[in-house]
N, C-alpha and C positions, 0 to 999 in steps of 0.2 A: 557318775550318772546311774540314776534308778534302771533297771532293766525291767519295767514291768511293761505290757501288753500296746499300753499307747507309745513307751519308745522304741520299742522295736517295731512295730506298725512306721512312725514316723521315719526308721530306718531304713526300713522297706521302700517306703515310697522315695525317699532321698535317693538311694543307692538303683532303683529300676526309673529314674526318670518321670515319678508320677504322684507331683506332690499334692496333684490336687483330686477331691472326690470324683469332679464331671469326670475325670480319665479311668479310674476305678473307685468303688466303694469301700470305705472299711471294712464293711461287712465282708466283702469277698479278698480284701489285704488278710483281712482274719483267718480265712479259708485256707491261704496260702502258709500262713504264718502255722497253724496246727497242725495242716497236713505233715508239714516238714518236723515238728515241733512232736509229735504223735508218734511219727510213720517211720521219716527219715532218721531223724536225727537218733531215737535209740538204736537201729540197726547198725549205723557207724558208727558210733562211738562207745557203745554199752558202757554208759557210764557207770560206776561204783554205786553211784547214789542209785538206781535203779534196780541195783538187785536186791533180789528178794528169794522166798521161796515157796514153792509151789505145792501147795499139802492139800493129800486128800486121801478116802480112805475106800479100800479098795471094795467090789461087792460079791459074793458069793457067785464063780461064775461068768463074769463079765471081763472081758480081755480089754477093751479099748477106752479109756478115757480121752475127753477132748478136751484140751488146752483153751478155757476163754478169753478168747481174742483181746476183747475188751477190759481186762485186767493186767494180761500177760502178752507179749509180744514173740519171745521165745523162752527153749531152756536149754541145759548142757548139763557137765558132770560137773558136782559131783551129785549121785541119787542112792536111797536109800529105801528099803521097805522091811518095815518094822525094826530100826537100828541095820538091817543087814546092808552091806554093797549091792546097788540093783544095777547092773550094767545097763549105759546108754548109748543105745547106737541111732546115729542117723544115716546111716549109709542102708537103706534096704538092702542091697546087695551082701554087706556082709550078714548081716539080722540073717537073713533066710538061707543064706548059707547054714547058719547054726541052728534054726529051726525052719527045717525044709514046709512049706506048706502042704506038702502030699503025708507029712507025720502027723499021728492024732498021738497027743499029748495027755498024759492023766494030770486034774488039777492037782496044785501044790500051792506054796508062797512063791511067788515072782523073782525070778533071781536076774532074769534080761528083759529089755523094752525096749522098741522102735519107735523113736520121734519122727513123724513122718506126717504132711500134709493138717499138722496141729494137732494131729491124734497120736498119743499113745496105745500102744499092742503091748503088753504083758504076757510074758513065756515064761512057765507055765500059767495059763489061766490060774486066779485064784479060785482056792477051794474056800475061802475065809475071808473075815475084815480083815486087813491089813493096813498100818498108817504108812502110805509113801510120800516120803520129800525132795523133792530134788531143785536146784539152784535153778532160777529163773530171773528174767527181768521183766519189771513193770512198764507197763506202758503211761506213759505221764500223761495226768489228766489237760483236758484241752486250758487253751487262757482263755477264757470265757469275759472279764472282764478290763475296762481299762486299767485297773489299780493291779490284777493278777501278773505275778512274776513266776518264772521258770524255777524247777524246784532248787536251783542254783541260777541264781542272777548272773553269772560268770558267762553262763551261756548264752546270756542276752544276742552278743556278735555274730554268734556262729548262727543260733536261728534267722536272725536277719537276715545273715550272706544266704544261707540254706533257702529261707522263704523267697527272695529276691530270687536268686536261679531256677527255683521251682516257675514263678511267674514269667520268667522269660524264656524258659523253655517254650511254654503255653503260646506263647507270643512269637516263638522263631526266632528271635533275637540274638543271634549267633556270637553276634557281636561283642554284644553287654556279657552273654554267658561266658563268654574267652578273659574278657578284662575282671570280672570276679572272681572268677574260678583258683587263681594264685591264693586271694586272699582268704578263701574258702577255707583252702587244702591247711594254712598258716596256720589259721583258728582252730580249726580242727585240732592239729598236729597238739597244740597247745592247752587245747581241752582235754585229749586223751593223755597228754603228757602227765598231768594233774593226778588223772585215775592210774596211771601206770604207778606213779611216786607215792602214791595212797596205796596202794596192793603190797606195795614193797616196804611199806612201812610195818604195815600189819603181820602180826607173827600169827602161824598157822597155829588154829582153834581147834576142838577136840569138833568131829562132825554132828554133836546134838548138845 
């Protein structure tokens, strides 16, 4: 089976009980199907195929960059600025541990940075251009049409089950979301299983 936009729509409405438009439109099965497809689905699974990474160059001065949403979903280690190690913390609390906000700092190259609220904080402020990269994931573009498939057809199932629960959340549906929910977690487990045996295949690369 093709996994492009109209079958998993069709999935959708098979599996939440609404095969027909008068109950819902496609337009809004769509809605359902990308939110999950967009939103959901890379934050649980961070698939392989959606990393990427995240470069840009730093400006004389300027401590915070922000992460575009609409490109990027999140990021993690490993990060770098200009070849060097640039420590990534998400945890504010340790971050200002090691740069108290009561310190004023002389600008340098960046050696720490706080991911926080889709902003990066750079410690020390650059005094310089500097090129930083750090490991991110992409946010997959929506399925805008019926012939559009997921950047892996594999994941046709899982967005189904995902868009389906989304929709019957919406609905209260307690029910329908109790009897999917097994087959959800299955698919899931099965998808990441993929990206885990893909990671473990790949032998570690020099970081540029």
């Amino acid at each position: 089976m093709t996994w492009a936009l109209s079958n998993i729509r069709a999935k959708v409405r098979s599996l939440t009980g609404r095969p027909d438009t008068g109950q819902i439109s496609d337009d809004d099965v769509d809605v359902y199907i990308n939110r999950y497809y967009q939103y959901i689905f890379p934050a649980e699974v961070k698939p392989e195929e959606l990393q990427s990474w995240w470069e840009f160059n730093t400006t004389d001065g300027d401590e915070d960059e922000d992460l575009d949403d609409d490109d990027y979903f999140t990021i993690n280690n490993p990060a770098y600025c200009d070849g060097d190690k640039l420590t990534l913390y998400l945890d504010p609390s340790e971050f200002y541990a090691r740069w108290p906000e009561t310190t004023t700092y002389d600008e340098s190259q960046p050696v720490d940075a706080l991911f926080y609220g889709q902003t990066l904080l750079m410690r020390p402020t650059p005094d310089d251009t500097y090129a930083v990269k750090i490991k991110a994931w992409t946010r997959p573009a929506a399925l805008a049409t019926d012939t559009a498939t997921p950047t892996l057809e594999g994941w046709g199932p899982l967005i189904a089950l995902g868009a389906a629960i989304e929709m019957l959340t919406d609905y209260g549906e307690n029910e329908g979301i109790a009897s999917l929910a097994p087959m959800y977690e299955k698919e899931k487990i099965l998808v990441m299983r993929k990206t885990t045996q893909l990671m473990e295949d790949v032998r570690t690369i020099p970081r540029w």
